[in-house]
Backbone as CSV, one residue per row, in Angstrom:
resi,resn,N_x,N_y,N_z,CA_x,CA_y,CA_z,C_x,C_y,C_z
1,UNK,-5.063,-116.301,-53.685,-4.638,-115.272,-52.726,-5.193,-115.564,-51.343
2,UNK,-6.308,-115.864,-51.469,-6.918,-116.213,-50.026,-6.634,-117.386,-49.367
3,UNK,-6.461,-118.440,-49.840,-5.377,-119.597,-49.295,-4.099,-119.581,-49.096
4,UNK,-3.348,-119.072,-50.132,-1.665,-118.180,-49.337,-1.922,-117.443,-47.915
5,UNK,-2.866,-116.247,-47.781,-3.214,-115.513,-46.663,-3.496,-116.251,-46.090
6,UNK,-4.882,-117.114,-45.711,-4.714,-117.851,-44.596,-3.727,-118.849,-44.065
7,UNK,-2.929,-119.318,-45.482,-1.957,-119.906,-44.221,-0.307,-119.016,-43.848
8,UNK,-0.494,-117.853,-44.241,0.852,-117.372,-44.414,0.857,-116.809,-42.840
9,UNK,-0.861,-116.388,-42.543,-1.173,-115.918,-41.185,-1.635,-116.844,-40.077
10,UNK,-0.863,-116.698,-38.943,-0.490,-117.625,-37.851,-2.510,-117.845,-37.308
11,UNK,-2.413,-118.940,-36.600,-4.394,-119.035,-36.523,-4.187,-118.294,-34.381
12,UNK,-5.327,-117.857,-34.245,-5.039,-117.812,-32.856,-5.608,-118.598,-31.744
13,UNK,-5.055,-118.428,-30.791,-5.487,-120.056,-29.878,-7.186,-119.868,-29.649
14,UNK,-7.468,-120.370,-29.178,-8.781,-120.297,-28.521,-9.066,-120.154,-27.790
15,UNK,-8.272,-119.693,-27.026,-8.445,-118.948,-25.601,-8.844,-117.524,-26.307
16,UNK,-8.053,-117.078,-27.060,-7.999,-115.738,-27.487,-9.163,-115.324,-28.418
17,UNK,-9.787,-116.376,-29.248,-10.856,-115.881,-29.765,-12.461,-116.031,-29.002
18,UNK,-11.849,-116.751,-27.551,-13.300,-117.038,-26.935,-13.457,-115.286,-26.135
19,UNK,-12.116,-115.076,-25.960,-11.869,-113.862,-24.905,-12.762,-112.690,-26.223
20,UNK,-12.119,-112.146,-27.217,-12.782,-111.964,-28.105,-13.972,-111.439,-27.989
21,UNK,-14.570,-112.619,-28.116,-16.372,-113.124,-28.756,-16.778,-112.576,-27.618
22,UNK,-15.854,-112.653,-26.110,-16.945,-112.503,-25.316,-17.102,-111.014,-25.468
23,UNK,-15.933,-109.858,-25.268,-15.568,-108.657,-25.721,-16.993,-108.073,-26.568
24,UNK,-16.882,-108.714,-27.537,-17.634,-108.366,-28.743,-18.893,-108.629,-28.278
25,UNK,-19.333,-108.867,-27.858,-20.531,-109.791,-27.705,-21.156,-108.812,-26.150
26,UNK,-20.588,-108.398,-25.033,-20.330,-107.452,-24.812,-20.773,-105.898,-25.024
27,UNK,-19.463,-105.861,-25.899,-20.130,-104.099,-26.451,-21.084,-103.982,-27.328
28,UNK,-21.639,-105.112,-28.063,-22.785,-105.205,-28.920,-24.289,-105.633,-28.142
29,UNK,-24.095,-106.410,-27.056,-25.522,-106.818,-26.814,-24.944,-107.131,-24.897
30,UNK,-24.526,-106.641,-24.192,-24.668,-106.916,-22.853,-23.499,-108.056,-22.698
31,UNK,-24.243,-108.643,-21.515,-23.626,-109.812,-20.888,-23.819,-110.831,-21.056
32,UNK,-25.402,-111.219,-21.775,-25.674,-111.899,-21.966,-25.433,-112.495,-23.284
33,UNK,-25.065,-111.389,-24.416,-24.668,-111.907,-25.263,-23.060,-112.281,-25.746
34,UNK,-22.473,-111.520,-24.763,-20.994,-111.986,-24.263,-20.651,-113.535,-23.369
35,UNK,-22.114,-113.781,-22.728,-22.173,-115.435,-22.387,-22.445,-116.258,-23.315
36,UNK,-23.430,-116.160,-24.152,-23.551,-116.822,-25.497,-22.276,-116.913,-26.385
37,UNK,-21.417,-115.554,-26.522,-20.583,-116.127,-27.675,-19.389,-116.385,-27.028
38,UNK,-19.109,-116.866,-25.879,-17.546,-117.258,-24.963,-18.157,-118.922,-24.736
39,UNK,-19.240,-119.306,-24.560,-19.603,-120.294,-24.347,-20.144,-120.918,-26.079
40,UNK,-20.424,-120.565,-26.493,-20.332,-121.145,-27.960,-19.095,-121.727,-28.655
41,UNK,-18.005,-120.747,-28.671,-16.900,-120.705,-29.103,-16.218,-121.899,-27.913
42,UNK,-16.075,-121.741,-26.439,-15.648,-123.045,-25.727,-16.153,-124.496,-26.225
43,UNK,-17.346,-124.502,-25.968,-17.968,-125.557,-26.688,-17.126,-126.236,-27.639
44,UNK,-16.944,-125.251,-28.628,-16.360,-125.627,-30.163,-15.065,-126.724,-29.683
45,UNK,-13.963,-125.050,-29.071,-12.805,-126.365,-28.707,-12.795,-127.147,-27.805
46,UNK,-13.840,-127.644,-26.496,-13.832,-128.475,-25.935,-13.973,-130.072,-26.453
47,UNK,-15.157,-130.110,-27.312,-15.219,-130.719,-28.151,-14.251,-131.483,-29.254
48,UNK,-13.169,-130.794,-29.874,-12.313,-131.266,-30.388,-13.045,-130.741,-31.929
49,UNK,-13.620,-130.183,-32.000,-14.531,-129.733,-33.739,-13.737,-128.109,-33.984
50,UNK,-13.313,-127.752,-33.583,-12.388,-126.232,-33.697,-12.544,-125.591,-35.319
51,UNK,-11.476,-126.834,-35.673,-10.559,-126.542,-37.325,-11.652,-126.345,-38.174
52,UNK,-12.864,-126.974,-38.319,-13.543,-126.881,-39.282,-14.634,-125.652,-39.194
53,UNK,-14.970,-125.347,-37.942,-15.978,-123.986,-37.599,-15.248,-123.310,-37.883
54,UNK,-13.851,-122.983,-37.870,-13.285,-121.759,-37.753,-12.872,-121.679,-39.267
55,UNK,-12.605,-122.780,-40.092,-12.648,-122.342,-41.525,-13.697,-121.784,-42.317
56,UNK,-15.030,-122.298,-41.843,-16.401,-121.882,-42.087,-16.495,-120.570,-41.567
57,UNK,-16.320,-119.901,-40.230,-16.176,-118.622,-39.835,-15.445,-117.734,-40.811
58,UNK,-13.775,-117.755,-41.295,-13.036,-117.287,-41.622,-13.674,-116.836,-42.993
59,UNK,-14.441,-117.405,-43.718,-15.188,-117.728,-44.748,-16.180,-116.508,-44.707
60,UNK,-17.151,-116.888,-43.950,-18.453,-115.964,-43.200,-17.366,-114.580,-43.075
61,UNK,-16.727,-114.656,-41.960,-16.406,-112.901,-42.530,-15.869,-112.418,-43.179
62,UNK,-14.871,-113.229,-44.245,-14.182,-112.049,-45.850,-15.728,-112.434,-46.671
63,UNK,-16.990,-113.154,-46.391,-17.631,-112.842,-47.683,-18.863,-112.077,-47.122
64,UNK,-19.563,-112.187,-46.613,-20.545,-111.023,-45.735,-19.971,-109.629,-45.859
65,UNK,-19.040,-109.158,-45.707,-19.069,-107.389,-46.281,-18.683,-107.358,-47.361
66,UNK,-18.329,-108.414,-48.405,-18.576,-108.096,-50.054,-20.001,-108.233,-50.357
67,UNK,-20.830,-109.247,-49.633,-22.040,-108.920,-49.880,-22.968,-107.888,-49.300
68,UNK,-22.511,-107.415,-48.208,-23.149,-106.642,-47.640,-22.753,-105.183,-48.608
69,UNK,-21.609,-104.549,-49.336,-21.377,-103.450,-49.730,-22.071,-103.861,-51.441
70,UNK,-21.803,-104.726,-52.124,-22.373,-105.117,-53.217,-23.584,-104.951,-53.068
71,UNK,-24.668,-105.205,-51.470,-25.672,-105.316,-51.570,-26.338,-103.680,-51.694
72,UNK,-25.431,-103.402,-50.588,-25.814,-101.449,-50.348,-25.647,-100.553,-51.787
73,UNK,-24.615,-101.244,-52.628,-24.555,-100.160,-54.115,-25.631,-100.770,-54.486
74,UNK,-25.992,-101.806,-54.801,-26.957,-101.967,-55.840,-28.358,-101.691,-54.773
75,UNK,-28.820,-101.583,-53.940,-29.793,-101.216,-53.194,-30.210,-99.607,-53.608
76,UNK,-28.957,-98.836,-53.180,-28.684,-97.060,-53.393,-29.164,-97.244,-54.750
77,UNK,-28.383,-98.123,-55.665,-29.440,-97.687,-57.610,-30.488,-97.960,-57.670
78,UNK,-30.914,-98.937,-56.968,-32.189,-99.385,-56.772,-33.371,-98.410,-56.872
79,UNK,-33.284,-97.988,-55.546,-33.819,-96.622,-54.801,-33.631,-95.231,-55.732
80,UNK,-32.733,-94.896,-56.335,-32.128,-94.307,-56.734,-32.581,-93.584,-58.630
81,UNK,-32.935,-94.927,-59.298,-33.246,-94.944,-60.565,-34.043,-96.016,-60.939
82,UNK,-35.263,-96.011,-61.475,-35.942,-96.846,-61.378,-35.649,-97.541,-62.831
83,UNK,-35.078,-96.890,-63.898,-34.518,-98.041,-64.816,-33.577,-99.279,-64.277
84,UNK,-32.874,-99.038,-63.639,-31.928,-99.916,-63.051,-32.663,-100.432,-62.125
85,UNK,-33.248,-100.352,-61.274,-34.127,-101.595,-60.603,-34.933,-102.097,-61.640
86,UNK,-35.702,-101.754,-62.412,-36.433,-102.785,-63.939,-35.645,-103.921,-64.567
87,UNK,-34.021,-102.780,-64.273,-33.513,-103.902,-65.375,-32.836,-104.959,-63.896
88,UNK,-32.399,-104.985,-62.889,-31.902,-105.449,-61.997,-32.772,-106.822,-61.487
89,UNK,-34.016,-106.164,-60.932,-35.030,-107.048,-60.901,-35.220,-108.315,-61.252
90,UNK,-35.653,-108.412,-62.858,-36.036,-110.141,-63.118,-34.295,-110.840,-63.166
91,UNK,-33.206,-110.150,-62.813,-32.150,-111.066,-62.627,-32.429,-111.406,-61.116
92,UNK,-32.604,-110.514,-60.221,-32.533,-110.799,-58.706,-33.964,-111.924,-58.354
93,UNK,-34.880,-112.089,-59.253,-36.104,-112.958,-59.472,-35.474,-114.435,-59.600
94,UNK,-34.695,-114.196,-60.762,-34.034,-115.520,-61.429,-33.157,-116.096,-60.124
95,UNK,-31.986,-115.082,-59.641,-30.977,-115.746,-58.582,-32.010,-116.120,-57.244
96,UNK,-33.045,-115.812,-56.742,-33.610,-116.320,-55.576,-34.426,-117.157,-56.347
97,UNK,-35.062,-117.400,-57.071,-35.674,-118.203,-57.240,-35.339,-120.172,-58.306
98,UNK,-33.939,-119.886,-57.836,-33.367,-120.999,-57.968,-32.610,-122.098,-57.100
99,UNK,-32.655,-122.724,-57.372,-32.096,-123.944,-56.050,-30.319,-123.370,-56.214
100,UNK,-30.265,-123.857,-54.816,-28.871,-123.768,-53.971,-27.851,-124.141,-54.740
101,UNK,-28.095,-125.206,-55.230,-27.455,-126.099,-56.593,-26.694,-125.702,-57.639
102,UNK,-28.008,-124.565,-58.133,-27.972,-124.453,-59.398,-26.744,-123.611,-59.566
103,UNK,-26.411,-123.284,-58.754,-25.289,-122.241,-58.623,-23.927,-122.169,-58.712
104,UNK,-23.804,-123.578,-58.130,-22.430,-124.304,-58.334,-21.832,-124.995,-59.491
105,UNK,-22.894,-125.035,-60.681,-22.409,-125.699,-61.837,-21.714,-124.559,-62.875
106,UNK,-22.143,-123.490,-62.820,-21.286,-122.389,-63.662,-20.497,-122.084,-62.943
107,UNK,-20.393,-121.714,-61.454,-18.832,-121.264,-60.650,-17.948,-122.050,-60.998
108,UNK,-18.072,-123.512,-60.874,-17.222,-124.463,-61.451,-16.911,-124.767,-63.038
109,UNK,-17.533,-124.701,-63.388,-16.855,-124.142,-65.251,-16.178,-123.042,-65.173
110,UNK,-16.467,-121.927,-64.635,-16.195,-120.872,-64.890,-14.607,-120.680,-63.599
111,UNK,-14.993,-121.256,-62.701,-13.774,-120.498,-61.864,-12.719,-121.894,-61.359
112,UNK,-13.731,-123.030,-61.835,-12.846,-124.271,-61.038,-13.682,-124.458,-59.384
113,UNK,-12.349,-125.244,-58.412,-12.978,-125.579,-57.514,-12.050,-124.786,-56.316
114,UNK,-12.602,-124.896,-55.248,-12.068,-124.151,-54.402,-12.455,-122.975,-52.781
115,UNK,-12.089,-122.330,-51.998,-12.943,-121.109,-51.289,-13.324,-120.480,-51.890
116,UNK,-12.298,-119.586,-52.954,-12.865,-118.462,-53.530,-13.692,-118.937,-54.777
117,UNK,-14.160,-119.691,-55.389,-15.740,-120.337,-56.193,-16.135,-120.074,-55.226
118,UNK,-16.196,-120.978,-54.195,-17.450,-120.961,-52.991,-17.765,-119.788,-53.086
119,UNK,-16.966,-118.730,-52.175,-17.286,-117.589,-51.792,-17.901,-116.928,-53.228
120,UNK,-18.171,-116.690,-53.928,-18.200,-116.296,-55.487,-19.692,-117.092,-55.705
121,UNK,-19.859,-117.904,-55.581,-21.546,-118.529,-55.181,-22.171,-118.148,-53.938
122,UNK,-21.848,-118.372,-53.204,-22.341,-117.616,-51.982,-22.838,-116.316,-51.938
123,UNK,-22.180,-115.297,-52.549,-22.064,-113.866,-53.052,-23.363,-114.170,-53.556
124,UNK,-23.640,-114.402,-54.835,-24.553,-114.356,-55.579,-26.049,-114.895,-55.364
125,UNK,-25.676,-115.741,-54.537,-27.023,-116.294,-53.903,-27.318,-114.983,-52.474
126,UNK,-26.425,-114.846,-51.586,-27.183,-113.614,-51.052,-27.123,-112.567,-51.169
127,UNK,-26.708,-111.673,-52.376,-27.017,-110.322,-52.950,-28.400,-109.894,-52.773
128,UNK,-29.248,-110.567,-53.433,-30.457,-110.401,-53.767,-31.194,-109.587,-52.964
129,UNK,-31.745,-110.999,-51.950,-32.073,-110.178,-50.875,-31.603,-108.580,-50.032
130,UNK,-30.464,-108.697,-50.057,-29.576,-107.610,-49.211,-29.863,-106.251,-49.671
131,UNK,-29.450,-106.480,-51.006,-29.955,-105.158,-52.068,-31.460,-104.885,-52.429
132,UNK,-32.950,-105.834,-51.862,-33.923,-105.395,-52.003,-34.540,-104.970,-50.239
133,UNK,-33.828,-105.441,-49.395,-34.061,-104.786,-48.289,-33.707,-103.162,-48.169
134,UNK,-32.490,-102.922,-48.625,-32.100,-101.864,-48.627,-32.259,-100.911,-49.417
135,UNK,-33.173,-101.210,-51.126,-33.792,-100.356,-51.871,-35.277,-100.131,-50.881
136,UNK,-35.544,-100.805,-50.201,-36.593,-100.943,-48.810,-36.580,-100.034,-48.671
137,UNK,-35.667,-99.838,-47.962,-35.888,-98.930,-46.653,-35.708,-97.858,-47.021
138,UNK,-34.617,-96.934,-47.774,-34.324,-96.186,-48.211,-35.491,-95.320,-49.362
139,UNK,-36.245,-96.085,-49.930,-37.643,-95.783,-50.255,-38.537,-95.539,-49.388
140,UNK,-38.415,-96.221,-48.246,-39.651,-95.823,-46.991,-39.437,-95.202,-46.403
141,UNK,-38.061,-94.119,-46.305,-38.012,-92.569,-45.780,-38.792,-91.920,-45.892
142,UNK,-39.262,-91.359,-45.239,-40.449,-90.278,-45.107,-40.256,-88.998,-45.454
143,UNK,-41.180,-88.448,-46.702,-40.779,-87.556,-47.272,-40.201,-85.882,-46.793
144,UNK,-41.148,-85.883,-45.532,-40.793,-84.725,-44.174,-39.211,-84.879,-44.367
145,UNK,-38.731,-85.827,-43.580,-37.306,-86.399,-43.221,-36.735,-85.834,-44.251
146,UNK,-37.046,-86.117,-45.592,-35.938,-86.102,-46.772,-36.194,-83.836,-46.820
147,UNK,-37.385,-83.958,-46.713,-37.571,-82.395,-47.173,-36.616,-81.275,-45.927
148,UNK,-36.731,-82.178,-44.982,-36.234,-81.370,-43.900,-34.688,-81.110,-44.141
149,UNK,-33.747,-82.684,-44.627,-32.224,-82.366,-45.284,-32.037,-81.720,-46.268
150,UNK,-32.992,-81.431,-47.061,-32.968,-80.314,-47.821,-32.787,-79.263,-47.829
151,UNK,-33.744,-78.465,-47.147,-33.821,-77.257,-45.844,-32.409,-76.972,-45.475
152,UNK,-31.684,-77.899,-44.560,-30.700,-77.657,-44.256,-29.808,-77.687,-45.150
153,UNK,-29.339,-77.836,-46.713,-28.766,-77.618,-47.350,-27.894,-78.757,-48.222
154,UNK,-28.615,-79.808,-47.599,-27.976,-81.007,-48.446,-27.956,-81.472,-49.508
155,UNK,-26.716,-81.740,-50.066,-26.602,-81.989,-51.571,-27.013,-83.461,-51.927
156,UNK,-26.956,-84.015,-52.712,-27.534,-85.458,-52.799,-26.751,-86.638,-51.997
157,UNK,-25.591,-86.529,-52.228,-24.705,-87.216,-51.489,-24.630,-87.011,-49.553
158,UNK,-25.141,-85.953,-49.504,-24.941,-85.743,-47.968,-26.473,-85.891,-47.731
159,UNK,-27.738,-85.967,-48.486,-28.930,-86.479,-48.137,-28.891,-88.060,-48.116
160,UNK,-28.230,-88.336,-48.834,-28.375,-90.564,-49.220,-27.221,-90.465,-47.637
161,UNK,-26.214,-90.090,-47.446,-25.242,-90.859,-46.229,-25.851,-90.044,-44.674
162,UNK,-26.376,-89.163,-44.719,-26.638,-88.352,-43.539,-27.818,-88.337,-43.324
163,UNK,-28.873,-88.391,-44.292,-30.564,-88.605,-43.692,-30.712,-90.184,-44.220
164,UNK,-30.956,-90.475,-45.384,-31.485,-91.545,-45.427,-30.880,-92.774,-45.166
165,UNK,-29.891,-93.116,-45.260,-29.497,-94.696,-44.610,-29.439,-94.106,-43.002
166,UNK,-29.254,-93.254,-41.965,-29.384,-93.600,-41.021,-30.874,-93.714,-40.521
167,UNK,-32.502,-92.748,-41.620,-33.192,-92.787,-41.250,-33.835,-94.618,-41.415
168,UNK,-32.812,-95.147,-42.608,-33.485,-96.443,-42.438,-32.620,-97.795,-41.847
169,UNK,-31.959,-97.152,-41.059,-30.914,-97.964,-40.523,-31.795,-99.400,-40.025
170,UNK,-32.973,-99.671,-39.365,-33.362,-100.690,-39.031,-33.641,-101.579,-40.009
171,UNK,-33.671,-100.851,-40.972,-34.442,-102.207,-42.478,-32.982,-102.564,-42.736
172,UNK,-31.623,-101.637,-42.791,-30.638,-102.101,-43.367,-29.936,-102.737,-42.557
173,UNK,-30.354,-102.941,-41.188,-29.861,-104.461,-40.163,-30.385,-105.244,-40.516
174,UNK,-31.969,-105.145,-40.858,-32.582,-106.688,-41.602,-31.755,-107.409,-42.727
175,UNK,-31.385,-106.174,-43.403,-30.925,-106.744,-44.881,-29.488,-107.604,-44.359
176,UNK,-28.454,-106.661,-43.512,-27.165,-107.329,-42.903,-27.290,-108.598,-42.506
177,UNK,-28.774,-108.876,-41.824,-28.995,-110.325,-41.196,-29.455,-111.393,-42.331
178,UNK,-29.985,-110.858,-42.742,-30.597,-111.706,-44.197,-29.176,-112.009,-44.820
179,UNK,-28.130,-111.164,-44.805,-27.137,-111.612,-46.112,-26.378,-112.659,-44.909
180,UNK,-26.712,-112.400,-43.416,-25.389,-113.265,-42.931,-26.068,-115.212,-42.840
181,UNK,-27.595,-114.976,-42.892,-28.037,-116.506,-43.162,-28.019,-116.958,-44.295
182,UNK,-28.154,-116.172,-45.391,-28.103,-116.339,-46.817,-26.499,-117.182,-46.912
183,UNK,-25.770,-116.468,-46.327,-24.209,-116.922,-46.615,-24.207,-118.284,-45.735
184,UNK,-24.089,-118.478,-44.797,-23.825,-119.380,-43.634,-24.578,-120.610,-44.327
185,UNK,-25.959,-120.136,-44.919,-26.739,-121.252,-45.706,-25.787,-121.845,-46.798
186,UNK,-25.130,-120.927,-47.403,-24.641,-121.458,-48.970,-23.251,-122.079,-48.822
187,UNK,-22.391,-120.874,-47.716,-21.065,-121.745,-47.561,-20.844,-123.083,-47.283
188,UNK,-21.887,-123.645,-46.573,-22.047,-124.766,-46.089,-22.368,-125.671,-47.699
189,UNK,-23.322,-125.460,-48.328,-23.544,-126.519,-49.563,-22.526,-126.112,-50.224
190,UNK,-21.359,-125.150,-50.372,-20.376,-124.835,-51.167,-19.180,-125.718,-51.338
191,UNK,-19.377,-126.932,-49.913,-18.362,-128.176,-49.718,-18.277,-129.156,-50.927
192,UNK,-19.857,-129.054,-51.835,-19.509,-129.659,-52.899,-18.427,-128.678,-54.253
193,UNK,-18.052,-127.572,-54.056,-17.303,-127.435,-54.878,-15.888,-127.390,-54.445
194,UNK,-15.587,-127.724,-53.440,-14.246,-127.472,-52.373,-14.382,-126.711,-51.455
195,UNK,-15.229,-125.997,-50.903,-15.380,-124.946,-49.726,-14.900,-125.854,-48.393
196,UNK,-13.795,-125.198,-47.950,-13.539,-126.327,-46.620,-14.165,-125.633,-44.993
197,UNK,-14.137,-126.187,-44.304,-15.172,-126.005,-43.221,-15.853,-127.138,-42.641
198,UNK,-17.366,-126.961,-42.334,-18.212,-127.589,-41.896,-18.547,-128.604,-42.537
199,UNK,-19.347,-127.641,-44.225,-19.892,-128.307,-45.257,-18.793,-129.711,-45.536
200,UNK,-17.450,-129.253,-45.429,-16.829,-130.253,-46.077,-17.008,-131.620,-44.750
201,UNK,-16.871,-131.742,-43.712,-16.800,-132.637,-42.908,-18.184,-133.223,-42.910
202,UNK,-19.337,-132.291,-43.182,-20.789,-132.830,-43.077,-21.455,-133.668,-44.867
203,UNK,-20.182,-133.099,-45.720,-20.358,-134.255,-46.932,-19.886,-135.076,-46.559
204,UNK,-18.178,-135.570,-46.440,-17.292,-136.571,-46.110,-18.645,-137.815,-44.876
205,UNK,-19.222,-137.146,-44.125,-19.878,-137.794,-43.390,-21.350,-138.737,-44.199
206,UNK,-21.628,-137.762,-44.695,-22.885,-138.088,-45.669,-22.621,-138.941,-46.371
207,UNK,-21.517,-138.889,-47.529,-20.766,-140.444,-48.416,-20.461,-141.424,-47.385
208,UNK,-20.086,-141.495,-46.163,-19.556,-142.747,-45.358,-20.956,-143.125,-44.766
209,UNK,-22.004,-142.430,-44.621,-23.154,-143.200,-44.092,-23.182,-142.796,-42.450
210,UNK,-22.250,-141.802,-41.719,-22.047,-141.819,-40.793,-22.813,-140.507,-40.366
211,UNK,-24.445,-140.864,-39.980,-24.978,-139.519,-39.730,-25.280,-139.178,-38.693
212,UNK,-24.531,-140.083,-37.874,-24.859,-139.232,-36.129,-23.676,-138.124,-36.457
């Protein structure tokens, strides 16, 4: 499905995604970070390297908010019930505490080769983290805070979306940033199972010996 979609949908020039980045970049962080991402993105196509960042990008954002929402449910049970973090735990032990590697030999039995394996390893390698930042923070609400949405009449559901993830909104940007290096890290070694992009041009390079 995700290879029909990307090519069924037209790509846009690069004028248009530098204009974009700068936009974005912009209403998120100033001017300065609207110079960083118009001049990053030029770079790219000045260069003649375009096709392959932007498959690696395209990548980075359909799999970062499956990990990022995968990360937030299982974070909320986390926080939430402490059987399910017991039992959650020595799996999230096991997935970080294994090589990059190890990851790609069951996606590929199991799913074949391809983006969506990649993305499907990728996932799993940065869950972990994402969902223990965010059982974080959401635990380090301060009990005042929580007693005070109470007071005002909140039911459980309007205490977890209305006091506590915004009271821990800064730990759950950590966790967002953690899942977006976690990914960017893995998509890239994901070229050994077919992930096309970067990874794939920086293997092809690696077998020819050609490492400038």
């Amino acid at each position: 499905f995700f290879d029909g979609f990307s090519k069924s949908v037209p790509a846009l020039p690069w004028v248009t995604v530098v204009g974009l980045a700068g936009l974005l970049g912009h209403w998120l962080g100033g001017w300065r970070s609207a110079l960083l991402g118009a001049v990053a993105f030029t770079y790219l196509a000045l260069f003649g390297v375009w096709q392959a960042p932007m498959q690696t990008f395209s990548l980075v954002l359909v799999t970062v908010p499956m990990v990022f929402l995968v990360g937030l449910i299982a974070g909320v049970l986390m926080s939430k019930s402490r059987r399910f973090k017991n039992a959650v735990t020595p799996l999230f032990d096991i997935l970080q505490s294994m090589p990059p590697f190890a990851y790609l030999v069951p996606i590929v039995v199991l799913y074949g080769v391809g983006n969506v394996p990649a993305m499907i390893a990728t996932a799993l390698f940065a869950v972990p983290p994402v969902a223990r930042c965010i059982a974080l923070g959401l635990e380090s609400v301060r009990q005042g805070v929580l007693e005070a949405g109470r007071m005002m009449g909140c039911t459980r559901w309007q205490l977890l979306w209305r006091v506590q993830l915004p009271a821990a909104r800064s730990v759950l940007l950590v966790g967002l940033n953690q899942g977006i290096m976690q990914t960017l890290a893995m998509i890239v070694l994901a070229a050994l199972i077919g992930a096309s992009g970067l990874g794939s041009d920086l293997l092809t390079s690696l077998q020819s010996l050609r490492l400038g």
